[in-house]
ChimeraX commands (.cxc) that place a marker at each C-alpha (Angstrom):
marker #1 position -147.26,-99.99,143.62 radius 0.5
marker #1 position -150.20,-98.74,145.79 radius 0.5
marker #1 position -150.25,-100.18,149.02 radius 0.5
marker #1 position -146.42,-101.22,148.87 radius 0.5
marker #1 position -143.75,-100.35,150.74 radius 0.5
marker #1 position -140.06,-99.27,149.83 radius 0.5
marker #1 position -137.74,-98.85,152.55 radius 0.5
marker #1 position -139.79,-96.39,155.56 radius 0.5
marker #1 position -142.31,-94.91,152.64 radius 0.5
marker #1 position -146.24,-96.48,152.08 radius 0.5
marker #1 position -147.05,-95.87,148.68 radius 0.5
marker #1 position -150.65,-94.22,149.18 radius 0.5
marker #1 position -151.94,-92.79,145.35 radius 0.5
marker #1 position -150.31,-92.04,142.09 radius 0.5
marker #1 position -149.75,-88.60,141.61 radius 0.5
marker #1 position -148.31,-88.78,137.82 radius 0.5
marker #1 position -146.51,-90.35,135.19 radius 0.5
marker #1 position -143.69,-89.22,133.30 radius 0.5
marker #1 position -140.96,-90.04,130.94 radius 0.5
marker #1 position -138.43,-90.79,133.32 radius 0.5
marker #1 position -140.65,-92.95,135.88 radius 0.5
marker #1 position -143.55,-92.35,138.06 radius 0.5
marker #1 position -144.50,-90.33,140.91 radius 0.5
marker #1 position -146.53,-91.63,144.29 radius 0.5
marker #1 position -147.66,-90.13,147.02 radius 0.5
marker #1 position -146.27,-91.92,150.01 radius 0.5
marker #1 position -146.09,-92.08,154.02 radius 0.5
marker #1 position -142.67,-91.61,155.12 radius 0.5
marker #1 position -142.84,-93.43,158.85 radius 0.5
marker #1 position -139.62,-92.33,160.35 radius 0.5
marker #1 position -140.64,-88.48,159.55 radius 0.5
marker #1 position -144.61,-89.11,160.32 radius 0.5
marker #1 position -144.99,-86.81,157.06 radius 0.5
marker #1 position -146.43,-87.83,153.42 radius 0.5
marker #1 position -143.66,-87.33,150.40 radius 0.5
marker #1 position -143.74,-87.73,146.95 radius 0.5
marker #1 position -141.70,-90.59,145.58 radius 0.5
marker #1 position -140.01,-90.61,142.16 radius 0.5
marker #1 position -139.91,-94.15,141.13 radius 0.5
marker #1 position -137.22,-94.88,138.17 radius 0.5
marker #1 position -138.93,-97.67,136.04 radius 0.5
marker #1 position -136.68,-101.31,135.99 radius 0.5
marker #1 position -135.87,-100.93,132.08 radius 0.5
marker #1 position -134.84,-96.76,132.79 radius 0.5
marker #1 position -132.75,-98.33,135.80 radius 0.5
marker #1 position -130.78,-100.47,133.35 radius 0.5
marker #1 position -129.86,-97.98,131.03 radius 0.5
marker #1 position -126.62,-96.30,132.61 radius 0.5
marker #1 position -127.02,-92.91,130.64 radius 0.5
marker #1 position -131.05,-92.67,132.27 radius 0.5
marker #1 position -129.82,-93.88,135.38 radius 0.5
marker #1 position -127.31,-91.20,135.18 radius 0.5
marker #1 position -129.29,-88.16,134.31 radius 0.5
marker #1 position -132.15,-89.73,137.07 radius 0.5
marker #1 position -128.97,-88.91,139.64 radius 0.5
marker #1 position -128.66,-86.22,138.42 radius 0.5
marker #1 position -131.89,-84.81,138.62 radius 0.5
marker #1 position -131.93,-85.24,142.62 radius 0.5
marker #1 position -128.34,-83.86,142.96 radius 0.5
marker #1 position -129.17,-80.85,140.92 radius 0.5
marker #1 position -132.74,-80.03,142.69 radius 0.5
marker #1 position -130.87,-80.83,146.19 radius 0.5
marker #1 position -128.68,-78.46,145.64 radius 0.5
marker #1 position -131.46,-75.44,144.94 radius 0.5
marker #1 position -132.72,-74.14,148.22 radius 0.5
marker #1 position -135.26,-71.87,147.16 radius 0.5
marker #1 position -139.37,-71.10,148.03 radius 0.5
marker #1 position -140.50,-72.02,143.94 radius 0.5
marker #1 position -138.77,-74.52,143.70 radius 0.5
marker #1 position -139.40,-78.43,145.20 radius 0.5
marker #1 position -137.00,-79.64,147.73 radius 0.5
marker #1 position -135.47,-82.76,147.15 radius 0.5
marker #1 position -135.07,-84.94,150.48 radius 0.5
marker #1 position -132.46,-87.97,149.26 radius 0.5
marker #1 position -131.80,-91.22,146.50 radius 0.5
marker #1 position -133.07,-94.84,147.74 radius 0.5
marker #1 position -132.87,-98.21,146.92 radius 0.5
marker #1 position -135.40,-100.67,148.02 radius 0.5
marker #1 position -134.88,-104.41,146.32 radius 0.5
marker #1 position -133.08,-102.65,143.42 radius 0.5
marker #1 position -135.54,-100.08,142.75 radius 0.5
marker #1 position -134.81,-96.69,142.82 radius 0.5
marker #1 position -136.83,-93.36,143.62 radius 0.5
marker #1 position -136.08,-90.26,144.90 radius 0.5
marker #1 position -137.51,-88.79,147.63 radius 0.5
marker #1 position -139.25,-84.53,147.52 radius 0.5
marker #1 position -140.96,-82.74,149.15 radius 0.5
marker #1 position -144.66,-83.67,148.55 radius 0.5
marker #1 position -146.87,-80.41,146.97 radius 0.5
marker #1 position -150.80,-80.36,147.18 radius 0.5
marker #1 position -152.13,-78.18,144.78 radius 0.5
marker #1 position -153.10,-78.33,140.56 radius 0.5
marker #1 position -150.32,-78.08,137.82 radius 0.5
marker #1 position -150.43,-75.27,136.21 radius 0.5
marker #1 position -152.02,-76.81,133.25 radius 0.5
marker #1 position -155.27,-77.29,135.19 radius 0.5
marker #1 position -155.82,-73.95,136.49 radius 0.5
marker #1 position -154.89,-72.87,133.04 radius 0.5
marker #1 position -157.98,-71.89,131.68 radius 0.5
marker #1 position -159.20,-70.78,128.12 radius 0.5
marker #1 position -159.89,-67.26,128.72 radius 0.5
marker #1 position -156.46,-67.38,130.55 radius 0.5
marker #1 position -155.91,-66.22,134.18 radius 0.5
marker #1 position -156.90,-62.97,135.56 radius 0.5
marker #1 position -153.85,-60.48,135.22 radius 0.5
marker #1 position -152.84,-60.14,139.22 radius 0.5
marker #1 position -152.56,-64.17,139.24 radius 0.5
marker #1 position -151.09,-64.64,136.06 radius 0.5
marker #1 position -148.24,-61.82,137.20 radius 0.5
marker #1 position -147.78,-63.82,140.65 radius 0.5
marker #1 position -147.19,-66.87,138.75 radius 0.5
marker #1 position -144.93,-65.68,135.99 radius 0.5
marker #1 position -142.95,-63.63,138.35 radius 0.5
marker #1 position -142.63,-66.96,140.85 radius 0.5
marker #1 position -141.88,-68.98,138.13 radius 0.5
marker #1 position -138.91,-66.63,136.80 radius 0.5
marker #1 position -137.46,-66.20,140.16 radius 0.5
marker #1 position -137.36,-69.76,140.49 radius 0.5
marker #1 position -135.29,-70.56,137.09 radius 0.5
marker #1 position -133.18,-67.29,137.91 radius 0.5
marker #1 position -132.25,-68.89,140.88 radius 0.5
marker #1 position -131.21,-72.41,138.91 radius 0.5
marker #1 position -129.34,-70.56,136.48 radius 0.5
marker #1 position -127.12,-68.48,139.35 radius 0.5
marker #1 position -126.57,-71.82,139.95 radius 0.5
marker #1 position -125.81,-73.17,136.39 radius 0.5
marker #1 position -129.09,-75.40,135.89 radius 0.5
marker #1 position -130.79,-75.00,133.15 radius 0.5
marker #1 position -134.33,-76.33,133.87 radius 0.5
marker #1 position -134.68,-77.62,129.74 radius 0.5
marker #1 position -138.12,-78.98,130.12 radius 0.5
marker #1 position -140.64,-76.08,131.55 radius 0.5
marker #1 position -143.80,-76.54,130.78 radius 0.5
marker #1 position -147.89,-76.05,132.65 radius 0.5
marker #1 position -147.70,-79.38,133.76 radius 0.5
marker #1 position -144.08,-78.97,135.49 radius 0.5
marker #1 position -145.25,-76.10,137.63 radius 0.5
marker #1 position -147.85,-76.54,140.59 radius 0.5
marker #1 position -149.78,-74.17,142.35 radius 0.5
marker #1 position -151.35,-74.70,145.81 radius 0.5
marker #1 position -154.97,-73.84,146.73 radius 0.5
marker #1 position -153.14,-70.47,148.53 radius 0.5
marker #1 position -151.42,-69.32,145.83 radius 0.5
marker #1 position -148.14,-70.46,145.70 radius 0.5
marker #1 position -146.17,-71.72,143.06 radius 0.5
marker #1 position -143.33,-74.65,143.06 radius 0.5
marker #1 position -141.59,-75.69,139.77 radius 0.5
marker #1 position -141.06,-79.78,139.50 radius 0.5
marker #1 position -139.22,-82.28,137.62 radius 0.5
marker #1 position -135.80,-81.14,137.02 radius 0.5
marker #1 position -135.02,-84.71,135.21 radius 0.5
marker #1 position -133.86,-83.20,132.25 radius 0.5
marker #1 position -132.00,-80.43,133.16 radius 0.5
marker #1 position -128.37,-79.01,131.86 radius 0.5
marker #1 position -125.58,-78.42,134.45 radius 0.5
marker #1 position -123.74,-75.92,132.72 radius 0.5
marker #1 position -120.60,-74.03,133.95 radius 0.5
marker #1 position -119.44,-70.24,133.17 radius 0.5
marker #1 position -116.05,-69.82,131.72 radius 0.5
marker #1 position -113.43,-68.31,133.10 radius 0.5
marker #1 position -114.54,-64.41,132.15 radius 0.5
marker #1 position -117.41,-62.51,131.92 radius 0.5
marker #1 position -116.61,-61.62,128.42 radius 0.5
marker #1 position -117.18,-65.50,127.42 radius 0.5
marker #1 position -120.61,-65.72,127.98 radius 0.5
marker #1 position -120.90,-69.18,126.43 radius 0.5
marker #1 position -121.72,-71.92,128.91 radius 0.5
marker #1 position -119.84,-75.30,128.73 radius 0.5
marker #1 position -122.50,-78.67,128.72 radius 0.5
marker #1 position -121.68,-81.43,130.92 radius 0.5
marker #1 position -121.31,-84.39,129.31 radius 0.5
marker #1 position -124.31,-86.36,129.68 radius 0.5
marker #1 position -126.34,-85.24,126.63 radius 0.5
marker #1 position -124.86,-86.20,123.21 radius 0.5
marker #1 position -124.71,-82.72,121.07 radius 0.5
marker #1 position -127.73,-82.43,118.53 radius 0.5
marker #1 position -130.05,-84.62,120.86 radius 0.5
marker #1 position -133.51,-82.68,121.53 radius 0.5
marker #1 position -134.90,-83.13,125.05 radius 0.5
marker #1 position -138.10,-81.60,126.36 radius 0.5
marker #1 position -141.73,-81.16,125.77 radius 0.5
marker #1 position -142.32,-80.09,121.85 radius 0.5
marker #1 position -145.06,-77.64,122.42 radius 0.5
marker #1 position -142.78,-76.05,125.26 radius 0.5
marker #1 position -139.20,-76.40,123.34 radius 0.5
marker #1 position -137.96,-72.57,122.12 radius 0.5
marker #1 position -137.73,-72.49,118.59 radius 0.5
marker link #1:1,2 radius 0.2
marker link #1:2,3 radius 0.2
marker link #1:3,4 radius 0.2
marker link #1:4,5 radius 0.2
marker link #1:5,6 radius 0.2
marker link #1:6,7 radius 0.2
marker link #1:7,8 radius 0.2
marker link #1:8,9 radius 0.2
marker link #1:9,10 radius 0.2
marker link #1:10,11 radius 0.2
marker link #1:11,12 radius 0.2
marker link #1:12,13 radius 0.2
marker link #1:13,14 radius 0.2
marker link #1:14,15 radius 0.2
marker link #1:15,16 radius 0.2
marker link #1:16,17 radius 0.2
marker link #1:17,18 radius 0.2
marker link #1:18,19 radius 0.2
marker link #1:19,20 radius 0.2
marker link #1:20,21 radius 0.2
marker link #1:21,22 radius 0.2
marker link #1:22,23 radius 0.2
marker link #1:23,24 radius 0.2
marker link #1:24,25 radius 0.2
marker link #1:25,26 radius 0.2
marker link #1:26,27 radius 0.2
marker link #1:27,28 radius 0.2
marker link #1:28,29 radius 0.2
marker link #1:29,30 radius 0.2
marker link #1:30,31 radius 0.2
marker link #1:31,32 radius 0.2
marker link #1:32,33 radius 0.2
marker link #1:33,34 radius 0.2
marker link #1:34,35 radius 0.2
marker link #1:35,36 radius 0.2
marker link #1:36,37 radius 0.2
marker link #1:37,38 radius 0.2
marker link #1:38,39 radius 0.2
marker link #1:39,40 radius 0.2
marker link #1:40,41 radius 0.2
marker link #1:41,42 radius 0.2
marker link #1:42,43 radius 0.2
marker link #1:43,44 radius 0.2
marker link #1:44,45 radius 0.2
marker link #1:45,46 radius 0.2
marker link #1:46,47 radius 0.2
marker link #1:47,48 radius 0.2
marker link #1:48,49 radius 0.2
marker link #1:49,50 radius 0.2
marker link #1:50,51 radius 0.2
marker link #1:51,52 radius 0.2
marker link #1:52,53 radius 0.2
marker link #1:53,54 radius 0.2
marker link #1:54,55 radius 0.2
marker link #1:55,56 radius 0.2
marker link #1:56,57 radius 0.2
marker link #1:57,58 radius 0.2
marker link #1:58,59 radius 0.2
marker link #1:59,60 radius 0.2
marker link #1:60,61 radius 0.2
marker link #1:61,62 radius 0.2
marker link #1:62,63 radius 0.2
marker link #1:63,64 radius 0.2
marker link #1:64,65 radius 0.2
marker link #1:65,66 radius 0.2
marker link #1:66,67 radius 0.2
marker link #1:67,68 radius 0.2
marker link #1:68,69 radius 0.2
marker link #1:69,70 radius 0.2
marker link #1:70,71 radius 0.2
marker link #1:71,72 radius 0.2
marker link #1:72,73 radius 0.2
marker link #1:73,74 radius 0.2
marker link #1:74,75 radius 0.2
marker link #1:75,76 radius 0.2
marker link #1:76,77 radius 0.2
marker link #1:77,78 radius 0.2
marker link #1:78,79 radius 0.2
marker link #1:79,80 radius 0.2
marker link #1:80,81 radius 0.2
marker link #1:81,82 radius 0.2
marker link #1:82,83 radius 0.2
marker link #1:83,84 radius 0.2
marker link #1:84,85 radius 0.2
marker link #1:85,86 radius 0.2
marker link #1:86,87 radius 0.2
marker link #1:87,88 radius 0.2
marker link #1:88,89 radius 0.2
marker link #1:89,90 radius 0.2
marker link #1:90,91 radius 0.2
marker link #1:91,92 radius 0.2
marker link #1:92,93 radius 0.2
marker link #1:93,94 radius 0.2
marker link #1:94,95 radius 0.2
marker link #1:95,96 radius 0.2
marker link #1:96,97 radius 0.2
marker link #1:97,98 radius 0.2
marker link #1:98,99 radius 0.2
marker link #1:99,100 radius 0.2
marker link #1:100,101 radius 0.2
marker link #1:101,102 radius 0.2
marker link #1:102,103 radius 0.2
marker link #1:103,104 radius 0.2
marker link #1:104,105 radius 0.2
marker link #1:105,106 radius 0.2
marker link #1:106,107 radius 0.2
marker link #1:107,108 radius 0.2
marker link #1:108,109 radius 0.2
marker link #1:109,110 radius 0.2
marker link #1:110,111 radius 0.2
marker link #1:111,112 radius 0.2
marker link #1:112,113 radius 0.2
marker link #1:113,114 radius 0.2
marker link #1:114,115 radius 0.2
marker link #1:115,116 radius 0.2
marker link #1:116,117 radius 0.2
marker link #1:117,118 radius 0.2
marker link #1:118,119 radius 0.2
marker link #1:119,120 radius 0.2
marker link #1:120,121 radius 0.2
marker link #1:121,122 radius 0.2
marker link #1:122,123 radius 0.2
marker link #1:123,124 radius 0.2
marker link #1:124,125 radius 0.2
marker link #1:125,126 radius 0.2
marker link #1:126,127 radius 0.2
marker link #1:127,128 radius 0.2
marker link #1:128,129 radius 0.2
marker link #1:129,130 radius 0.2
marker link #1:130,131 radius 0.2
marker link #1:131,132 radius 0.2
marker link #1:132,133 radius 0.2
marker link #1:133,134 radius 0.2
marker link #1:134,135 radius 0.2
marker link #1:135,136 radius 0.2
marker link #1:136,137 radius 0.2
marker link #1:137,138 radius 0.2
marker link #1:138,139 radius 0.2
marker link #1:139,140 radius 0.2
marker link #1:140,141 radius 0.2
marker link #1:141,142 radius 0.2
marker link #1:142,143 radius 0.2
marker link #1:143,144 radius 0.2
marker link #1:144,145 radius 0.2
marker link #1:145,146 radius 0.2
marker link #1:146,147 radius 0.2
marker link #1:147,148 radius 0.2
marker link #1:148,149 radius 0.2
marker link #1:149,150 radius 0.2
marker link #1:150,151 radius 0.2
marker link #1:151,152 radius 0.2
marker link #1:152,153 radius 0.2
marker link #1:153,154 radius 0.2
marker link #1:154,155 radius 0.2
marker link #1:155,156 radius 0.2
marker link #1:156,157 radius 0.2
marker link #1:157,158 radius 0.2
marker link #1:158,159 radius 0.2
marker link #1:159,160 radius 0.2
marker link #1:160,161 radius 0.2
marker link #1:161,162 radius 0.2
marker link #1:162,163 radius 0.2
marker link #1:163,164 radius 0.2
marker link #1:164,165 radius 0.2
marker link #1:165,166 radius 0.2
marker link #1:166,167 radius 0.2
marker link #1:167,168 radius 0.2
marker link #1:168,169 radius 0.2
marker link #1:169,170 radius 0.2
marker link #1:170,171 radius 0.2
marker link #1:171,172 radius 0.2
marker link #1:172,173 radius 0.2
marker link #1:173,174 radius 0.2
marker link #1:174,175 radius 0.2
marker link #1:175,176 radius 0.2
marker link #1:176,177 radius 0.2
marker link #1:177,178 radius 0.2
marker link #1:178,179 radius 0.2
marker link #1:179,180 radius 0.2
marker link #1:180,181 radius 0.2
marker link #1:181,182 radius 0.2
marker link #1:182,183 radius 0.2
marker link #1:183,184 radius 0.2
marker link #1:184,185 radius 0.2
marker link #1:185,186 radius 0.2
marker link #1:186,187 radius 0.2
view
């Protein structure tokens, strides 16, 4: 895909792969800015339930508005492939700067605390992020820290009363299926 365009956006690099498609670095022309593209793969775009939750993913990070978490710009179609469109963020996952000896205690506390505040802010909203991990959270050569890849996320919606304080699943995840990262999954 390097060197292609879709729609306004040169694909420039590969920034990662994933189960639910690859991500590009790319040169939106309208904007004059680079983005990161979220390419759905063709046999992902065929299945209605991945196509689905790949929707999903960009209405549910659209509608988060917050500094630790990336912003989601809009869904395309170019010659029936789709992508989404985010906000494009230079740094290391967090499984890079990661180290053996682990992270000296001021960083790791800046991290941890930007990285709560960021899911505290999905779940005011009802998302459940379902698939945090090192490699889903970047941090930029100044310090700061975005969480990524939503795509298997849980809309969930209180009930009626405080005293319920069950959360009701929307429908796109058959009950009993296991999503996420094994090493990351809570017990």
């Amino acid at each position: 895909m390097i060197g292609k365009t879709l729609g306004h956006y040169e694909i420039t690099g590969l920034l990662g792969k994933g189960g639910m498609g690859e991500v590009y670095r790319a040169r939106d022309s309208k904007l004059d800015r680079d983005v990161a593209l979220k390419v759905l793969p063709a046999d992902v775009a065929g299945d209605p339930t991945l196509l689905e939750r790949f929707e999903r993913e960009a209405k549910t990070v659209a509608g988060l508005n917050h500094p630790h978490i990336v912003h989601m710009y809009s869904v395309e179609e170019d010659r029936d492939i789709r992508f989404l469109t985010m906000e494009l963020v230079e740094g290391q996952g967090l499984d890079r700067v990661l180290t053996h000896d682990g992270l000296p205690l001021p960083q790791f506390f800046e991290i941890a605390t930007a990285i709560a505040d960021a899911l505290a802010a999905a779940h005011e909203k009802g998302i459940v992020h379902r698939d945090l991990k090192p490699a889903n959270v970047m941090v930029t050569a100044d310090g700061h820290v975005k969480v990524l890849d939503f795509g298997l996320a849980k809309l969930a919606t209180d009930r009626a009363t405080p005293q319920e304080s069950a959360t009701e699943a929307m429908p796109i995840t058959r009950e009993g299926a296991v999503l996420g990262t094994v090493p990351y999954m809570s017990p």
